[in-house]
N, C-alpha and C positions, 0 to 999 in steps of 0.2 A: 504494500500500500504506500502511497505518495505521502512526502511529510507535508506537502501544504493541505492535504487530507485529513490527515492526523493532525495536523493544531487547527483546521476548523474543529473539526471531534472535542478537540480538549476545550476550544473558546463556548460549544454549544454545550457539554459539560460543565462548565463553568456559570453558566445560563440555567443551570437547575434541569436539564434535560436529562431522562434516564434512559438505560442502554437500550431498554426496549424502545423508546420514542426515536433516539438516534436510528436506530436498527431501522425503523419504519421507515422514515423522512430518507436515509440513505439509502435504502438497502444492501448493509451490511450482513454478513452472518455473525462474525465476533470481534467483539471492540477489542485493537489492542491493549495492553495492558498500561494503567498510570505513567511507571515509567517512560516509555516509549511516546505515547503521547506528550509529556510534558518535555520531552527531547527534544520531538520535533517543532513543538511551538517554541522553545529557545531556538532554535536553528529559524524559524522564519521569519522570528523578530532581529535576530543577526540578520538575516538578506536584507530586511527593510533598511535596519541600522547602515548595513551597505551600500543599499541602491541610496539610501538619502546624502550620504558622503559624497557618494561619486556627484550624484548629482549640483552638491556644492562646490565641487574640485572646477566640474564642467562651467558651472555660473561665472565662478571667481576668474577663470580662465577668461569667457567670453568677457567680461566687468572689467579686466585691465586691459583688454585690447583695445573694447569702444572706449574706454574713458584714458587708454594710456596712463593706467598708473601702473603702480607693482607690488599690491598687497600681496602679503601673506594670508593664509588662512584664518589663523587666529584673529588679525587684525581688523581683519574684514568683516568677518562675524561681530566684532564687536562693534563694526561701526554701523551694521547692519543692526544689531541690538539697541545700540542706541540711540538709534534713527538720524546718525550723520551722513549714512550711505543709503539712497533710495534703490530698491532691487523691484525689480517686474513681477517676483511670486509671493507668496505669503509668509516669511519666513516662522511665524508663531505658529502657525500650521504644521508646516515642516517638521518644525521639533514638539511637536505636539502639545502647545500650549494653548493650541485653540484648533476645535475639533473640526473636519470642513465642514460647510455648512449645509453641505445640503445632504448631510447623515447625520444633522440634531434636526427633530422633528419642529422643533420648538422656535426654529431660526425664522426672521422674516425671508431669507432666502429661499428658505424649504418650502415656507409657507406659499412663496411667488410662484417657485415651478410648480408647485401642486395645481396651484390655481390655475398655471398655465395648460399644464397636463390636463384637468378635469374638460376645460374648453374644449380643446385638441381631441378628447374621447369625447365629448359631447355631439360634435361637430361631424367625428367619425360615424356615432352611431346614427346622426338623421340621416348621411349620406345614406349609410344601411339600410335604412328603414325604408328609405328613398328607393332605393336599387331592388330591395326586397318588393314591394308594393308593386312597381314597374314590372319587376318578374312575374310575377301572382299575377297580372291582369292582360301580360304576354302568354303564360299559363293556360289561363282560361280559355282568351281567343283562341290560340291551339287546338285546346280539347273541344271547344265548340267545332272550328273548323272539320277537326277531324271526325266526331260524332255526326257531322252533314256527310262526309265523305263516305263512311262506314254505311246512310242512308241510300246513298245515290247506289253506291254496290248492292246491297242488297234488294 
């Protein structure tokens, strides 16, 4: 089994999920054992911890090309912390001091797309209903049609 498998397992475990629930929602036949799952969820909180480093090596890199300086890592972070360096992404996000917003339900973000979303499916379903309706009374004339045709033969 996959470890990014296993530390969902362990984060839905964590959730109050039991192995039978897991078992269902997955279909699993048997949960690896505690250890093994808490393994791999260290192991895929390291990748993140990775891919988010790399990801700052990349920024600071492209940050002294356009602006021609020559931070250091450290340095930069901090100026980024202290809001003397303006950077394009959300650095308090990053390091997880502030959750994205649009996976807290509570956020006026969240709230926007939903709103935007519920439209969007709104919108979708009168097409539907529309297309649907349309079909049903192409339907009909059909079966009428044909119900004359089956007359005329007979």
């Amino acid at each position: 089994m996959e470890n990014s498998k296993k530390s969902g397992i362990a984060k839905l475990k964590k959730l109050g999920l039991t192995d039978e629930e897991i078992n269902a929602m997955l279909g699993i036949e048997e949960i690896p054992p505690e250890e093994e799952l808490a393994r791999a969820e260290e192991q895929s909180e390291l990748q993140t911890k990775a891919w988010k480093q790399d990801f700052l090596i990349e920024q600071l890199k492209h940050y002294n090309l356009d602006h021609k300086t020559n931070y250091k890592l450290e340095e930069w972070v901090v100026g980024i912390q202290d809001e003397t360096i303006a950077v394009h992404f959300d650095w308090k996000e990053l390091a997880g001091i502030r959750p994205y917003p649009l996976n807290d339900a509570t956020s006026p973000e969240f709230k926007a797309a939903a709103a935007k979303e519920k439209i969007r499916a709104d919108i979708l379903k009168k097409e539907y209903e529309e297309k649907k309706k349309e079909h049903e009374e192409k339907r009909k004339e059909f079966d009428e049609w044909k119900a004359l045709q089956e007359k005329k033969e007979a």
